[in-house]
C-alpha positions in Angstrom: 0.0 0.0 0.0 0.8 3.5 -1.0 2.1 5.5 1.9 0.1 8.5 1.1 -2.9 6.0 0.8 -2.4 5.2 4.7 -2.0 8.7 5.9 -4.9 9.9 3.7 -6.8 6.8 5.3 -4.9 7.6 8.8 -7.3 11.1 8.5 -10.1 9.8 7.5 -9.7 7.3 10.6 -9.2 10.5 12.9 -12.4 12.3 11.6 -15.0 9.2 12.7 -17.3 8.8 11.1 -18.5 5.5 9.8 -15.9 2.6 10.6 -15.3 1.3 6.6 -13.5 -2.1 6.4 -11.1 -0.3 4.6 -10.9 2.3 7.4 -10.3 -0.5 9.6 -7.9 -1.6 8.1 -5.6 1.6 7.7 -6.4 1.7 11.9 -5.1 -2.1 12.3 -2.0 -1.0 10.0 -1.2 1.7 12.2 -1.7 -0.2 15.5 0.8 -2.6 14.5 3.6 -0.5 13.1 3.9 1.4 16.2 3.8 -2.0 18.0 6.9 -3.2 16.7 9.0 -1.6 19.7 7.1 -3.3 21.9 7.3 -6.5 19.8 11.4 -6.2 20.1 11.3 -5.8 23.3 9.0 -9.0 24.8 12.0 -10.5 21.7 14.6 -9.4 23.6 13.1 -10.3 27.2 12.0 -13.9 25.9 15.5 -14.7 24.1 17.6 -13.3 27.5 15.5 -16.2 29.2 16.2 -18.6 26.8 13.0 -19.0 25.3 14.6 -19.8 22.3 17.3 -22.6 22.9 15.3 -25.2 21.8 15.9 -24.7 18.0 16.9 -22.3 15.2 15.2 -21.3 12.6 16.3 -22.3 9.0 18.8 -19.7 7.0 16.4 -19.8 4.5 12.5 -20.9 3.9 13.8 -23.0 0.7 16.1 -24.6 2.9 13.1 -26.1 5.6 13.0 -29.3 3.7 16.4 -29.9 5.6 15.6 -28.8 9.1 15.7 -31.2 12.2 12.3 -30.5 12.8 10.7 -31.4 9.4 13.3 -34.4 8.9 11.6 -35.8 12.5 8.6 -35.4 10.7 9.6 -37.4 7.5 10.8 -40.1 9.3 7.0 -40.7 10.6 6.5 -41.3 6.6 4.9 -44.5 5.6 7.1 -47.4 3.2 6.0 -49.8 0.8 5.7 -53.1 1.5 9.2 -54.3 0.3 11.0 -51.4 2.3 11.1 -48.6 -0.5 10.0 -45.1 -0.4 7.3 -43.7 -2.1 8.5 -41.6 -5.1 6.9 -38.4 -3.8 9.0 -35.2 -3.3 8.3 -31.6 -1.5 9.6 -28.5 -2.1 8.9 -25.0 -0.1 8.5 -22.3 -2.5 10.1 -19.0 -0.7 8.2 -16.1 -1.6 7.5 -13.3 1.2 6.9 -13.5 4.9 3.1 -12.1 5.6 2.9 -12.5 9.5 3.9 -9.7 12.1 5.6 -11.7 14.6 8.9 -13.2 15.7 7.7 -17.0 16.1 8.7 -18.7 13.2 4.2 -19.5 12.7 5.5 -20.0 8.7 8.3 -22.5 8.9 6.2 -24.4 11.3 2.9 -24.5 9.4 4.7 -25.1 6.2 6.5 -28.2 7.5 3.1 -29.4 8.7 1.3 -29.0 5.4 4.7 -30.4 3.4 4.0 -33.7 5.3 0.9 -33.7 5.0 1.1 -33.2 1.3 3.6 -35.8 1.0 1.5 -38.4 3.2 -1.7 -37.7 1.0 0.5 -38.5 -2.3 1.7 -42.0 -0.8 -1.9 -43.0 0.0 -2.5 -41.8 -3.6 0.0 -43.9 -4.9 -0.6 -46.6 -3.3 -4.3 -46.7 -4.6 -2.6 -46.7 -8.3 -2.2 -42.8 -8.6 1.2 -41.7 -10.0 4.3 -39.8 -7.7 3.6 -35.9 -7.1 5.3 -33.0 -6.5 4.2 -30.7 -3.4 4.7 -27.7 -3.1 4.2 -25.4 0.5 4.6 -21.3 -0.7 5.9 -19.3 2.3 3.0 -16.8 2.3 0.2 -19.2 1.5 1.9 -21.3 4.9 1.6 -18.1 7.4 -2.2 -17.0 5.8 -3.3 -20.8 6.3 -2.7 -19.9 10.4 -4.7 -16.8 10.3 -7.8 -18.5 8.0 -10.8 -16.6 9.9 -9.3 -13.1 9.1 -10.1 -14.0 5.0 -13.4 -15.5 5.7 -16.6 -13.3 4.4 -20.1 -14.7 4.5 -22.8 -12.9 3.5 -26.1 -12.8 4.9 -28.5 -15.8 4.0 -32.2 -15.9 5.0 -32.5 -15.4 8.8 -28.7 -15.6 9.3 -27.0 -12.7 9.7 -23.7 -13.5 8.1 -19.9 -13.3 9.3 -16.7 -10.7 8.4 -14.2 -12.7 9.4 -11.6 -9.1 9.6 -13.8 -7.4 11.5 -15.2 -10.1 13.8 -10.8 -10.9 14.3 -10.1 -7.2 15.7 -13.5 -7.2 17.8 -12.8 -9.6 19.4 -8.5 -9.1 20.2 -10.2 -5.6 21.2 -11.6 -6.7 24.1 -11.2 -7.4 27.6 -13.0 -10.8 28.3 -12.3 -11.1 32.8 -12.7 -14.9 32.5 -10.5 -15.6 29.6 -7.6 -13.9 30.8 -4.3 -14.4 32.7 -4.3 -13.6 36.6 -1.4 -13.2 39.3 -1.8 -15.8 41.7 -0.5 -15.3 45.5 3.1 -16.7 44.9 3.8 -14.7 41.8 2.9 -17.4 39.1 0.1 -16.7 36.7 -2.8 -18.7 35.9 -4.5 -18.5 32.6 -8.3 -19.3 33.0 -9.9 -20.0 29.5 -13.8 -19.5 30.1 -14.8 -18.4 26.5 -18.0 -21.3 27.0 -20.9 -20.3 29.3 -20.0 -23.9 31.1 -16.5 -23.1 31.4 -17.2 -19.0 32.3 -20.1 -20.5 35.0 -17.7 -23.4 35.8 -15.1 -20.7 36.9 -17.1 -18.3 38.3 -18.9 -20.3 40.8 -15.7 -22.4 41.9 -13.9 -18.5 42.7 -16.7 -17.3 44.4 -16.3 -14.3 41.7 -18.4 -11.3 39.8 -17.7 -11.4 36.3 -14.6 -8.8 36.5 -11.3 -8.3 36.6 -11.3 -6.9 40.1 -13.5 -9.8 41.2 -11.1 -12.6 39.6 -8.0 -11.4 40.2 -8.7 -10.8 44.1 -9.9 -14.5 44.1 -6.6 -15.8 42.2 -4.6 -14.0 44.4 -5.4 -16.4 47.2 -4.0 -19.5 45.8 -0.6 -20.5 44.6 -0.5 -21.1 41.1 0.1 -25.0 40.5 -2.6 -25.3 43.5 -5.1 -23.0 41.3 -4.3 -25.0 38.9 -4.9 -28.6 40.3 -7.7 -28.0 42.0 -10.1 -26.4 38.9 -8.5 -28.9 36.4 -10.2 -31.4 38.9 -13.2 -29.6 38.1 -12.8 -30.6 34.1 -12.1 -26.4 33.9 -9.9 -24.5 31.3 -7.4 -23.2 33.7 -3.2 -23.5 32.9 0.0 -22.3 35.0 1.5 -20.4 32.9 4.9 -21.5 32.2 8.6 -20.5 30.7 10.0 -23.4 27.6 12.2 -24.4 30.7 9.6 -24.9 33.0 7.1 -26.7 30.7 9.7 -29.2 29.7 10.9 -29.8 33.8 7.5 -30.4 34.6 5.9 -33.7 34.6 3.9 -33.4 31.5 6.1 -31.5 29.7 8.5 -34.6 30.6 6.1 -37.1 29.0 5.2 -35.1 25.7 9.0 -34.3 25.1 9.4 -38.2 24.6 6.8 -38.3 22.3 6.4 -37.7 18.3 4.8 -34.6 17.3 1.8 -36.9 16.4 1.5 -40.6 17.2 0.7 -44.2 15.9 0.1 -47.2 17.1 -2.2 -50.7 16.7 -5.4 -51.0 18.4 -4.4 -53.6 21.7 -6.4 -57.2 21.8 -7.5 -59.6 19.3 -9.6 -58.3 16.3 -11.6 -60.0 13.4 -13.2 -58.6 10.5 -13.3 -57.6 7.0 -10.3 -56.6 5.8 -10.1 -53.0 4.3 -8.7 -51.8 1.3 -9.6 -48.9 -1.0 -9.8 -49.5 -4.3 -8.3 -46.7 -6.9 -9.4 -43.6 -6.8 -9.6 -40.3 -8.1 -7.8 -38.1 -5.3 -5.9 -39.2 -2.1 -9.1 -39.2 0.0 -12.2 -40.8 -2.0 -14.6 -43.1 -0.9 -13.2 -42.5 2.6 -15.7 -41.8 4.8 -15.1 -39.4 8.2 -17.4 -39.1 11.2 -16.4 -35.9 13.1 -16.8 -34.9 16.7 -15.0 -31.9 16.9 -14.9 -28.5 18.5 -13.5 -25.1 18.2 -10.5 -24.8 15.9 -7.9 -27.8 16.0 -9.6 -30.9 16.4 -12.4 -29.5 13.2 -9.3 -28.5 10.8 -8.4 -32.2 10.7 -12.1 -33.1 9.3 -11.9 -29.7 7.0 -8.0 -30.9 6.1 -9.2 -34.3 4.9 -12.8 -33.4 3.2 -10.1 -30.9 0.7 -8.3 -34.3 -0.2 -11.5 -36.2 -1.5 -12.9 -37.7 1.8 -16.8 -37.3 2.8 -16.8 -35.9 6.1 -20.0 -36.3 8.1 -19.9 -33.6 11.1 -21.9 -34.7 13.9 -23.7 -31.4 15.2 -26.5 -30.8 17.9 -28.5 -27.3 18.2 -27.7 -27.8 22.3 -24.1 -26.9 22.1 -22.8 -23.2 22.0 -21.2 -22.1 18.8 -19.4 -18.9 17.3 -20.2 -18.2 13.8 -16.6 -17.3 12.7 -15.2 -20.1 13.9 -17.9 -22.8 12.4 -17.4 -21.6 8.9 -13.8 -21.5 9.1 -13.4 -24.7 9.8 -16.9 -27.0 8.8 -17.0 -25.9 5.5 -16.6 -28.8 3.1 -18.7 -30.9 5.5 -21.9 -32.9 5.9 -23.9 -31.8 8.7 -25.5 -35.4 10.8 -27.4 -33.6 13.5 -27.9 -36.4 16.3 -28.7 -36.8 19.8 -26.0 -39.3 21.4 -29.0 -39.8 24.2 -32.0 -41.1 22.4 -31.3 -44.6 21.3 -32.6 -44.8 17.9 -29.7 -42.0 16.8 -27.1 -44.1 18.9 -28.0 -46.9 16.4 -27.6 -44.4 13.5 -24.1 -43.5 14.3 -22.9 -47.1 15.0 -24.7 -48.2 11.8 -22.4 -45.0 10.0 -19.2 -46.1 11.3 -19.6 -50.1 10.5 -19.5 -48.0 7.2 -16.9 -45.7 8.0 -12.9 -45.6 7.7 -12.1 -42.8 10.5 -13.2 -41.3 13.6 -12.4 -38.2 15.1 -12.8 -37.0 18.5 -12.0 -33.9 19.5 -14.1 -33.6 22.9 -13.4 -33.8 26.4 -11.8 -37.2 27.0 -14.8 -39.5 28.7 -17.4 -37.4 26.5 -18.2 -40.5 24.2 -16.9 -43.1 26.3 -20.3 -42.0 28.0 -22.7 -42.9 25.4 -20.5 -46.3 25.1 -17.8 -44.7 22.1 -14.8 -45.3 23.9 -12.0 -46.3 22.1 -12.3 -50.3 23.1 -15.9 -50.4 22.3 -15.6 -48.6 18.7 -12.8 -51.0 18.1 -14.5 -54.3 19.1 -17.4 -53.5 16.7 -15.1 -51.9 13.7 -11.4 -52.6 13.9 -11.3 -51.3 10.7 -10.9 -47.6 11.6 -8.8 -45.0 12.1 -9.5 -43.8 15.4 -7.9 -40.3 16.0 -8.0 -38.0 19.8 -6.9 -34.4 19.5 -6.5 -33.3 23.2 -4.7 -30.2 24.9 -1.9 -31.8 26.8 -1.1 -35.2 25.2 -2.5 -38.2 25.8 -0.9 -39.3 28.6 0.9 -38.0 31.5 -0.6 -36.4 34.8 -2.6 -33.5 32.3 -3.7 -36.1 29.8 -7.5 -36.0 30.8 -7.5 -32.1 31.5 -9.6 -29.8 29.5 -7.8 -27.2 27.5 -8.0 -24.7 24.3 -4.9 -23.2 22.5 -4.5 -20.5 24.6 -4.0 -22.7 27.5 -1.3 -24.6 25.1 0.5 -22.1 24.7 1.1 -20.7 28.0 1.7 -24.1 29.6 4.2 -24.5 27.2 5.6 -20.8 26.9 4.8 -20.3 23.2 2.8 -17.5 24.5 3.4 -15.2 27.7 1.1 -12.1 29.2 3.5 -10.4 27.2 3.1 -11.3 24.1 -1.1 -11.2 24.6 -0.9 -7.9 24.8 0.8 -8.1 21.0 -2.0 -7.6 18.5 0.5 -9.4 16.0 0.8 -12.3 18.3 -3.4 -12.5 18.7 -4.3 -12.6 15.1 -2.8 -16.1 14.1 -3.6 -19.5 16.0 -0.7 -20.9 15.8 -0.9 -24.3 17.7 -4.6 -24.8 16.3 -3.8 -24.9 12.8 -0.3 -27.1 13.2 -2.2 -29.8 15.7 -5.1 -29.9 12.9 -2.9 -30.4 9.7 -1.2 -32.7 12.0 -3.8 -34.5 13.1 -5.1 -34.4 9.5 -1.7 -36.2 8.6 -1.5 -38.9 11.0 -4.9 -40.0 9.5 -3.4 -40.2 5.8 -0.4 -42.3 7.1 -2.4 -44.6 9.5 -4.9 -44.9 6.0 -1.9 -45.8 4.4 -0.8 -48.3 7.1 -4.2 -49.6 6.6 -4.1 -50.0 3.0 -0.5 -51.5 3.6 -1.7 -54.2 5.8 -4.5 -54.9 3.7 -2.3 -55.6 1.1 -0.5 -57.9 2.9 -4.1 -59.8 4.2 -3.9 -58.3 7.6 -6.5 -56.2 9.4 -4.8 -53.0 11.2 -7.3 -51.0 13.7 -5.4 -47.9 14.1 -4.9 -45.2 16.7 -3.9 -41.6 16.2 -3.2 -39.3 19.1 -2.5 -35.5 18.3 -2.7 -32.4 20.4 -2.2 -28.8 21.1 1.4 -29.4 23.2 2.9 -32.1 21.3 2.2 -29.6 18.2 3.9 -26.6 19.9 6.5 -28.5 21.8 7.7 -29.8 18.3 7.2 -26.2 17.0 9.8 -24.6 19.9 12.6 -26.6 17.0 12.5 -23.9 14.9 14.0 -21.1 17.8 12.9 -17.6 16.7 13.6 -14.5 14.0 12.7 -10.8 14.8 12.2 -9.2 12.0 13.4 -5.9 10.9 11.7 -3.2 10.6 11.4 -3.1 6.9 10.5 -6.7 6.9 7.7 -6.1 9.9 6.2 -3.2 8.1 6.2 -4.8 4.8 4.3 -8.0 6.3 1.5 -6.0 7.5 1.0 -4.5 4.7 0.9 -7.5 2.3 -1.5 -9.5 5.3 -4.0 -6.2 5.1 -4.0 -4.8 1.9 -2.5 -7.4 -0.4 -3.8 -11.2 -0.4 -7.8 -10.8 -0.5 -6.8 -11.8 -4.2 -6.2 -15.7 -2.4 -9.9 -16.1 -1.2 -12.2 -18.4 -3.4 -15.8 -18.2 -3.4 -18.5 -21.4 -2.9 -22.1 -19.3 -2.9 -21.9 -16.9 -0.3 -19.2 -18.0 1.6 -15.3 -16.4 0.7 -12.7 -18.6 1.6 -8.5 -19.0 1.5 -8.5 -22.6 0.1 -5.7 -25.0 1.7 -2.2 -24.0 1.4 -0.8 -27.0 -0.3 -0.5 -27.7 -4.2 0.5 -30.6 -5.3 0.6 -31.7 -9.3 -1.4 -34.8 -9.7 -4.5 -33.9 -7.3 -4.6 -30.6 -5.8 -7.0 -30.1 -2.7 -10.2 -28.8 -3.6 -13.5 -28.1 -1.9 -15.7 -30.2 -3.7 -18.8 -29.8 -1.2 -20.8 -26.3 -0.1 -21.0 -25.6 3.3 -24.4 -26.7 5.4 -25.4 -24.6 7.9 -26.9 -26.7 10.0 -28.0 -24.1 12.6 -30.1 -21.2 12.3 -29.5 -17.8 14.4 -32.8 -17.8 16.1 -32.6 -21.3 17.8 -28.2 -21.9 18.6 -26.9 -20.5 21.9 -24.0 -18.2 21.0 -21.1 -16.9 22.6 
């Protein structure tokens, strides 16, 4: 953008008047370029305390196909049969930087999608297809982590419609008292995430609080953090100690996910029979699979959204009851079949179990115990169909002391010290979710290999139930390899610019929805959205937030 442009727009801003998306824009702009100093600072502050020491970022984006932290990732890549490699190759196209921050959100996302690109064109081959070549660009990787901000939905009967822009710097423009970060009595902080009414009633009642800052933070104070923090996770509530890299790796979850894989395999345990299955050849990587979705929010969703773009028919299981925020629903749902079903009345029970005898995955990205209560735990679904792929997305990993604890990204990331009070206050830092999008693509790529383990085993006669465990820490714990860059001031100033005025040119259009498709091209079958977005709700009857 034209620097008279922004000043012109700059006084315009100043006037009032009527807030223009365009107006909002130059104001955004603005806002960050003068938070750069602040930016360098919480840098400086975060790399003196050795934030960063877990990793360093590659010299150059090209050059990621080399880094320790993608090779750990290609070495989770399936092989044929006979011990070859599938022919498939990656390559990351450098182009520009588009995010204002110093977290290396690109290099990360980009190695996630590479993977998963790769992963999708092994199934592909395997079901007859021919060897690809992916490709991740640099700026389609760091746009794929800020998805809601170029989503636009207009209005459609009694729904209202969503501005994905403007709904972004609402929001990061507010104060919300029970999703916020507290001082406790010792000096830790405690990160309560109540952006549910369950979770918002859940917190208020067990603090004795009014919904304010005042109210909260006087209650916090009289704990110690890691007792805050035991005693409301006990209550299945949203709450984290916020911790340094250090201290997240001393501590005894941080201890269990550093031994593990940034997303895991493994065989179903105990003797199965059945059918064996194998897909037959197909047009894309993904079809004739068939996905059944619980899912929630942002990470757990993206895997169903992830795989529905690679050919597979994703049923999402939705129920009026539950809560919902517009911006997020269509970011992430779109591409999917709506199954509205009650888990408690029998006769839908039967529907779903009578869907996944048909079925090749299952994702569940609730609570863990939510559908082992309505007899879907992981035992049970096996026992009937050992033919699936049966992933969990969680917060913490799935095991360890926090394995069953409830959590959200924000909680992720300060339990693991991607994100501090500092850098919260860093509108830069809020517009991207970071850990969200990497544990979805993830989790969307240890389905395609555990498919291709699948189709492996059929080959060879053999049935292979398979489980899939992904989650917000493992995600950012992996993420912390790839250390930190500030940018200069140049580069900072050209980012914002390209992520506000430049790239609306990316969004594709399906009816009235506008979209950024998936940031992976690959030359044999590219993702594509194949399927229009259901909305299965309407305004009048949902609860929202």
């Amino acid at each position: 953008m034209r620097p008279c442009y922004v000043v012109l727009g700059l006084a315009a801003a100043a006037r009032g008047g009527a807030l223009t998306k365009s107006t909002l824009r130059v104001r955004t702009w603005w806002r960050l370029l003068r938070e750069y100093g602040s930016m360098k600072r919480v840098y400086a502050a975060h790399a003196a305390q050795d934030f960063f020491v877990y990793g360093t970022p590659p010299a150059r984006y090209e050059d990621l196909g080399s880094h320790v932290a993608f090779a750990q990732l290609e070495a989770l890549r399936a092989r044929k049969n006979d011990g070859g490699a599938f022919a498939s190759t990656v390559t990351f196209a450098g182009d520009f930087p588009v995010l204002p921050t110093y977290l290396p959100i690109e290099e990360g996302a980009a190695a996630c999608l590479g993977i998963l690109g790769l992963a999708a064109a092994d199934l592909h081959e395997l079901r007859g297809g021919s060897p690809q070549e992916v490709t991740v660009r640099q700026s389609d990787a760091g746009l794929s982590t800020a998805g809601y901000m170029f989503l636009d939905v207009e209005p459609d009967g009694n729904y209202g419609g969503c501005k994905g822009f403007e709904g972004t710097i609402d929001q990061e423009g507010k104060v919300n008292p029970v999703r916020k970060a507290y001082e406790a009595g010792d000096g830790s902080h405690v990160f309560l995430h109540g952006g549910f009414p369950k979770l918002k009633r859940g917190i208020l009642d067990f603090l004795d609080a009014e919904p304010t800052v005042e109210s909260i933070g006087a209650a916090v104070k009289q704990w110690k953090g890691a007792d805050l923090e035991a005693a409301m996770q006990a209550k299945q509530l949203a709450v984290t100690l916020c911790r340094t890299p250090a201290e997240w790796r001393a501590s005894p979850q941080g201890r269990v996910v550093a031994g593990l894989e940034p997303v895991t395999f493994s065989r179903a345990e105990g003797d199965h029979a059945g059918h064996v299955r194998r897909l037959k050849p197909g047009v894309r990587p993904l079809s004739d699979v068939i996905v059944v979705d619980f899912s929630h929010v942002i990470a757990s969703p993206m895997v169903g959204r992830t795989l529905a773009d690679f050919g597979a028919t994703v049923f999402k299981v939705v129920t009026k009851k539950r809560p919902r925020r517009a911006l997020f629903d269509e970011e992430t749902n779109n591409g999917k079949q709506p199954l509205e079903l009650d888990l408690a009345d029998a006769a839908d029970l039967a529907r779903l179990w009578s869907l996944l005898d048909a079925a090749d995955v299952l994702v569940d990205g609730y609570t863990e115990g939510a559908l082992a209560k309505f007899g879907l735990d992981e035992a049970a679904v096996f026992a009937r169909c050992p033919h699936l792929v049966f992933l969990r997305v969680s917060c913490y990993g799935h095991d360890g002391p926090l394995s069953a604890a409830k959590g959200f990204q924000q909680n992720a990331n300060f339990a693991t010290g991607v994100g501090t009070i500092a850098d919260e206050d860093l509108l830069g830092y809020q517009l991207t979710s970071q850990t969200d999008y990497a544990t979805g693509f993830l989790g969307a790529f240890g389905v395609v290999r555990a498919l291709t383990e699948r189709q492996l085993a059929a080959e060879r006669g053999e049935l292979a139930p398979m489980r899939v465990r992904a989650s917000l820490c493992q995600a950012a714990t992996w993420m912390a390899q790839f250390g930190a860059r500030l940018p200069t001031f140049r580069d900072y100033a050209k980012r914002i610019t390209r992520l506000l005025f430049k790239l609306d040119g990316r969004m594709r259009v399906d009816g009235n929805l506008k979209y950024l498709p998936l940031a992976l091209a690959m030359s044999e079958t590219p993702p594509a959205r194949v399927t229009g977005f259901a909305r299965w709700w309407t305004d009048d009857v949902v609860p929202k937030l």
